[in-house]
N, C-alpha and C positions, 0 to 999 in steps of 0.2 A: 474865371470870374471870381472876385473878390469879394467877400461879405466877412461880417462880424458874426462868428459863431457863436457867441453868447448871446447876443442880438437875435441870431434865430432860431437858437434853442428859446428863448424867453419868446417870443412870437407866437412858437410852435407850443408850448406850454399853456401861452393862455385862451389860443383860439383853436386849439384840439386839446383838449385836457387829459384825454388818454397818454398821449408822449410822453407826459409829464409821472405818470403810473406806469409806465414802460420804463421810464429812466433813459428816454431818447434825447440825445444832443448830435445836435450841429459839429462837425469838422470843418476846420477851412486850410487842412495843412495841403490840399490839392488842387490844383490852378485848371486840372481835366475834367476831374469826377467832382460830384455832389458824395459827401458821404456824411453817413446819420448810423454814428455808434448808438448800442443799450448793452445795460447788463443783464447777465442771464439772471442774474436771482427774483426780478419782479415778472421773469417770465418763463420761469417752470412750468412744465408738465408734469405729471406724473412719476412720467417716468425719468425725471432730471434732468431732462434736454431742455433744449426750446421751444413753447408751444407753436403749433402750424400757423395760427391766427396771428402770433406776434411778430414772427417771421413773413407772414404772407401783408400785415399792414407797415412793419420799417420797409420794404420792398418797396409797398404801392404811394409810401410815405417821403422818399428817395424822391421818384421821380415827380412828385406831385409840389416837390420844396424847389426843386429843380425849374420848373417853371415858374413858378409862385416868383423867386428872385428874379429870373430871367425877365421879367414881365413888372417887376414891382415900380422900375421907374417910365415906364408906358406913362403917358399922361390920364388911361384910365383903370376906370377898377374892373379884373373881372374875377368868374366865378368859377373854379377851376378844381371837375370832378373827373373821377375813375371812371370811365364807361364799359371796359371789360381785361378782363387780366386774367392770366397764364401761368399757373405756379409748375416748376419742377425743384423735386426735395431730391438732393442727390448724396449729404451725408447730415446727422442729427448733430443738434450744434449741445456743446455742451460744456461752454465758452461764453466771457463775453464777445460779442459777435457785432457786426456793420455791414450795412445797406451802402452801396457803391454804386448809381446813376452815372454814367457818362453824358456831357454837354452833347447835345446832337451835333452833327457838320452844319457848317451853313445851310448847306443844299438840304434838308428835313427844316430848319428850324425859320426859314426863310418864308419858304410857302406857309407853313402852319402860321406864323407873325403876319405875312401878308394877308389868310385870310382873315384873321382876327381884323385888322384894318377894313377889309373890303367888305365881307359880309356879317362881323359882330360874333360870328362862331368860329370855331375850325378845331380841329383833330390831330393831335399826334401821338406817334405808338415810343413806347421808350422801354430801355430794357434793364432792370436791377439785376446785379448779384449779391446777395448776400453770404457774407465770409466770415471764418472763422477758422483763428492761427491760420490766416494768409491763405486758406485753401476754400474757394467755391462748396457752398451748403447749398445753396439754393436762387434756382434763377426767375425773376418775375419777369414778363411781357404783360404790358401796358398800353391801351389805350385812353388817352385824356383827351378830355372835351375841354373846352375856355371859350367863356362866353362873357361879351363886355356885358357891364354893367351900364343902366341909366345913370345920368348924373344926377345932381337933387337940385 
């Protein structure tokens, strides 16, 4: 899928403000994955890695941009939350680091569109990793809700 990265870095910017204090942008150099760079220095811990929280919302952040495009030229609007998510920390990042989403197959991303059409809600689960220097830090599982919106 094709999008302008500055385009949803700036999106993501003004209608989640945190991204924009995270130092979160948009990638579009891959035609597979969703991928959403930050740097480490607006998201220290303590101990000079990367906080759990920043790494556990570029995750949930991944695959929530991931639908958001997927859906943006639907002819409606919807509204499209995190309903439960799965963190494993496997090494401390201490790097800048990226949130990597994969496009689902048709066969996931089919039904979840079809319900959205049929009954205005529907569910799908997606899965981040998030990496640093090319090696797996940490994997999110995700479930997302979207729900159309009324028109006006």
């Amino acid at each position: 899928m094709e999008f302008d990265a500055e385009e949803v870095t700036a999106y993501l910017h003004q209608h989640i403000p945190v991204t924009e204090a995270m130092s979160i942008k948009a990638s579009s150099e891959s035609s597979d994955v969703l991928r959403l760079c930050a740097r480490l220095a607006p998201n220290l811990n303590h101990q000079e890695t990367a906080f759990g929280g920043s790494i556990a919302s570029i995750g949930i952040l991944a695959g929530w941009t991931l639908i958001h495009l997927r859906l943006q030229h639907d002819e409606h609007r919807y509204k499209i939350v995190i309903q439960k998510s799965e963190m494993e920390f496997l090494l401390p990042i201490e790097d800048d680091f990226e949130a990597e989403c994969p496009y689902p197959e048709e066969s996931v991303w089919m039904p979840f569109h079809a319900g959205l059409e049929r009954k205005g809600r529907a569910r799908i689960d997606l899965q981040s990793s998030v990496t640093v220097n090319n090696q797996v830090a940490a994997i999110i599982r995700g479930t997302f809700v979207a729900k159309k919106l009324e028109s006006f």
